[in-house]
C-alpha positions in Angstrom: 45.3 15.1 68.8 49.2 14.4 69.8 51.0 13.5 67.2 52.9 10.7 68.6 52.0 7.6 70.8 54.4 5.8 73.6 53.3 2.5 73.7 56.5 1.5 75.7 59.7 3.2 77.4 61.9 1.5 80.2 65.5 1.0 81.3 65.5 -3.0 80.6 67.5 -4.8 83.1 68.6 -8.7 81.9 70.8 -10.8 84.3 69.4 -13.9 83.1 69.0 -15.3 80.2 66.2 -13.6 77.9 65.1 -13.3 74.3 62.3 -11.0 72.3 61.9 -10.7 68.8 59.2 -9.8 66.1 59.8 -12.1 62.9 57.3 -11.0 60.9 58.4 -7.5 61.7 57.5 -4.3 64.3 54.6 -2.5 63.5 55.9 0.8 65.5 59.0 2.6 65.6 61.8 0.7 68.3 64.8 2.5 69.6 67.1 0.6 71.9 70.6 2.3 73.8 72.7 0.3 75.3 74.0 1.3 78.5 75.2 -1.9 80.4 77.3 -5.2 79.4 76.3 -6.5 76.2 73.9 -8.8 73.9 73.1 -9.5 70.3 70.4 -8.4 68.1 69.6 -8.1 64.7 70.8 -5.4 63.2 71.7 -4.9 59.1 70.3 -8.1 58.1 72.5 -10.0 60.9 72.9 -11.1 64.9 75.8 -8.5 66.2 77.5 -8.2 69.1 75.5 -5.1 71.0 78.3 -3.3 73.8 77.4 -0.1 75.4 76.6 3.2 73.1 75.4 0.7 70.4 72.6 2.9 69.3 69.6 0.4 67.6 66.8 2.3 65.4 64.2 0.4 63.9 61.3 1.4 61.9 57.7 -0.4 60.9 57.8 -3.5 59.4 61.8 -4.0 60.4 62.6 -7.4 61.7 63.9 -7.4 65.4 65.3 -9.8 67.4 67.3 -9.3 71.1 69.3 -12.5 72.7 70.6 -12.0 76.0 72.8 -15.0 77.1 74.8 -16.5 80.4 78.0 -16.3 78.3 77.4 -12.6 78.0 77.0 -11.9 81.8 79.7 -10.0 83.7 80.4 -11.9 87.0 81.5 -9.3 89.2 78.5 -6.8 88.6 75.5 -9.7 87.9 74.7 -7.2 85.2 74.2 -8.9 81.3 72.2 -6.0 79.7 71.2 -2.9 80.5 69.7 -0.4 77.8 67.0 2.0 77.5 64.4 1.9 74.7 60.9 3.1 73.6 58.2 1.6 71.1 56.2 5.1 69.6 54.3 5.5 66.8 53.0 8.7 65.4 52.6 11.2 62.6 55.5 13.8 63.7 57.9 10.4 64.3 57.0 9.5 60.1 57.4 13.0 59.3 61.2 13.1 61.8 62.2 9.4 60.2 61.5 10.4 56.3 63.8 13.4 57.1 67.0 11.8 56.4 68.3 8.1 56.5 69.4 7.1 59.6 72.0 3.8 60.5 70.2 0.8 62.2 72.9 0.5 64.1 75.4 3.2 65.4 77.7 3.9 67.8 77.2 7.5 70.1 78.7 8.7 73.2 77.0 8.1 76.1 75.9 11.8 77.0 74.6 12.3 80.0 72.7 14.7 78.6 70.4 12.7 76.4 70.2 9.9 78.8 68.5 12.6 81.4 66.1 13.2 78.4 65.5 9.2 78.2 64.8 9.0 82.0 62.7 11.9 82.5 60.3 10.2 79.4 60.4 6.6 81.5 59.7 8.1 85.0 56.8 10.2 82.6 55.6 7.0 80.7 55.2 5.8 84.5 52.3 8.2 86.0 49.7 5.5 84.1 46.5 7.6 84.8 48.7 10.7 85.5 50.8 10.9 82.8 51.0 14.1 80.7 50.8 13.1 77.5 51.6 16.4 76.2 55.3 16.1 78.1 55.4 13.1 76.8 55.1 14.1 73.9 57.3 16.9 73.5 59.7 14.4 75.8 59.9 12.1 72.8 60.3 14.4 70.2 63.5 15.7 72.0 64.8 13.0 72.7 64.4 11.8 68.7 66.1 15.0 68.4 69.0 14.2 70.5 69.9 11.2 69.0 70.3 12.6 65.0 72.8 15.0 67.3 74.6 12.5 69.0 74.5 10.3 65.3 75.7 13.3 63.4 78.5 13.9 66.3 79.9 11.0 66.0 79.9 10.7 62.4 81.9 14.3 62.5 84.2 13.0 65.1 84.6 9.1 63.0 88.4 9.8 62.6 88.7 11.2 66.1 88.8 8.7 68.9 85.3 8.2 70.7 87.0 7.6 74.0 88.2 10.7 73.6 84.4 11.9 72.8 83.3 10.8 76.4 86.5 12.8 78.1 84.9 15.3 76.6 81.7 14.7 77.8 83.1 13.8 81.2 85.1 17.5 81.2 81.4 19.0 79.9 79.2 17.5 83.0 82.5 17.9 86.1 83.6 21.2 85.0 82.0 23.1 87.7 83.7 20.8 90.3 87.6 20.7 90.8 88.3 17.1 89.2 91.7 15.6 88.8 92.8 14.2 85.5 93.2 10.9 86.9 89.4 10.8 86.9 89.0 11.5 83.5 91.4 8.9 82.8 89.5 6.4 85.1 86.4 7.6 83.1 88.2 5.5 79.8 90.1 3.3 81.5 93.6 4.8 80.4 96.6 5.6 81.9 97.1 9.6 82.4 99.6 10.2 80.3 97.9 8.5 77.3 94.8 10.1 78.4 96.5 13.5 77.8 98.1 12.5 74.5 94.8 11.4 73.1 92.6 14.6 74.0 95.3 16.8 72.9 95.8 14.6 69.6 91.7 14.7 69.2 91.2 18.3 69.9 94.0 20.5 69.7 93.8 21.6 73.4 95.0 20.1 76.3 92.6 19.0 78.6 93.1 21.7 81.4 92.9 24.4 79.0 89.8 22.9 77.6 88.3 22.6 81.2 89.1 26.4 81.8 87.0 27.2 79.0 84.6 25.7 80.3 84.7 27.2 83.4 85.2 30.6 82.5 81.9 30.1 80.2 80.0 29.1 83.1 81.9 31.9 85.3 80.2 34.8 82.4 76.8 33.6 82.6 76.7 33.9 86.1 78.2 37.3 86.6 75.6 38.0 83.8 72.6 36.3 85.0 72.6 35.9 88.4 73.4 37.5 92.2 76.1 35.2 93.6 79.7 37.5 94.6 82.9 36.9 92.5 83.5 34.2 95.2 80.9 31.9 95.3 81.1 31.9 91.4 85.0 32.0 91.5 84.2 28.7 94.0 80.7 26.9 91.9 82.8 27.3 89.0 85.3 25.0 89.8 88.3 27.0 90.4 88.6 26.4 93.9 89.5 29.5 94.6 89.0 33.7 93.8 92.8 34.5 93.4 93.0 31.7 90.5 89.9 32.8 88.9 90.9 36.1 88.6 94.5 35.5 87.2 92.7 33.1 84.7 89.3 35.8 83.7 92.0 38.7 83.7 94.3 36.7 81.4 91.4 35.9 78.6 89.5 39.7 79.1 92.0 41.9 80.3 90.2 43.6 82.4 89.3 41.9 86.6 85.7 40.2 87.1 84.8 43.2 89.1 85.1 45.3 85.8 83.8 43.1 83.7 80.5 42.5 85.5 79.8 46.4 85.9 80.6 46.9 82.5 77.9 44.5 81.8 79.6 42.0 79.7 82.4 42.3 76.6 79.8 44.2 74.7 79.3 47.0 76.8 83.6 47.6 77.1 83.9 48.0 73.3 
């Protein structure tokens, strides 16, 4: 027998006014994201003011309520609230929750990453007479997983800025793309030269440099693990072009990408 249950996992979409709530308490575990505009629920013993990357984790026998309002809407996009959750019960999700205490309410990046996890477990959830429950299953516990991550990220990064947290998540998922830094700074909503400031401030690295790590990480495991030439890497690596990504892999290995790859990585030219 699986040791966890989905009774319920969507992306809940409010443009009108809507409320839920369970007074007398859940009686299975809820965990809410929210992605789009904003709401309130109960959170801590109080109504709050839910914006996106509020994370919401609530256990058996927690109170819960969700108000979604007109004066919350956003009038050029229709949208009022937008968040993903799932209602789960199970012996491994007692076993994850005892683990450690966990915030009702937090604030994480919104990582692409674990939203793909969320998805793939809603389109799963979806199949009705189909559905896997063993991927489900193992979907779940992932993405319960994820989320101590992203809650143990931020509470490492608490006197960095989060905004710049999702530069760095944008930088992570565009790397192997040529991007402009005016599109990170579109990603926050600052102006480039604050944008710059900030990342440098947060990290220690300027954002190019950062991004060329990146790059060249991806760039290794290719050579390593797969058949493309120098200049298809060189070019799905985001460097736009050979002659660049060999100034930049010469400069960090001292040796050309040719050498490198029949040498058969850094270990083999010690």
């Amino acid at each position: 027998m699986l040791a966890t249950e989905i009774l319920s996992c969507a992306y809940s979409f409010h443009s009108q006014p809507f409320q839920d709530g369970y007074p007398n308490g859940l009686d299975c575990y809820l965990f809410r994201l929210q992605t789009d505009g904003g709401c309130e629920a109960l959170a801590d013993g109080r109504m709050q003011r839910i914006e996106p990357g509020d994370l919401l984790l609530f256990r058996p026998g927690d109170k819960y309520q969700l108000i979604v309002s007109k004066r919350q809407a956003e009038p050029e996009s229709g949208i009022a609230s937008g968040d993903y959750y799932v209602m789960c019960r199970g012996e491994w999700l007692d076993e994850w929750w005892n683990r450690k205490s966990r915030p009702q309410k937090t604030r994480i990046a919104l990582d692409e990453r674990l939203l793909t996890i969320w998805r793939a477990l809603v389109l799963e959830k979806r199949r009705f007479e189909e559905e896997d429950r063993e991927m489900s299953d193992y979907l779940l516990r992932s993405l319960c997983l994820g989320l101590d991550r992203a809650i143990a990220t931020q509470s490492v990064l608490q006197s960095r800025s989060f905004i710049a947290t999702r530069m760095k998540n944008f930088i992570d998922e565009h790397a192997a793309r040529p991007f402009r830094i005016r599109e990170v700074a579109d990603h926050v909503g600052l102006s480039v030269s604050r944008t710059v400031h900030l990342f440098k401030e947060c990290f220690g690295t300027t954002i190019m440099q950062y991004t060329q790590q990146v790059r060249l990480s991806l760039a290794e495991d290719r050579m390593k693990y797969s058949t493309l030439t120098l200049e298809q890497i060189a070019d799905t690596c985001g460097f736009g072009s050979y002659s660049y990504f060999y100034r930049v892999f010469r400069n960090k290995h001292g040796v050309s990408p040719a050498h490198y790859r029949e040498a058969g990585g850094p270990r083999s030219m010690m």
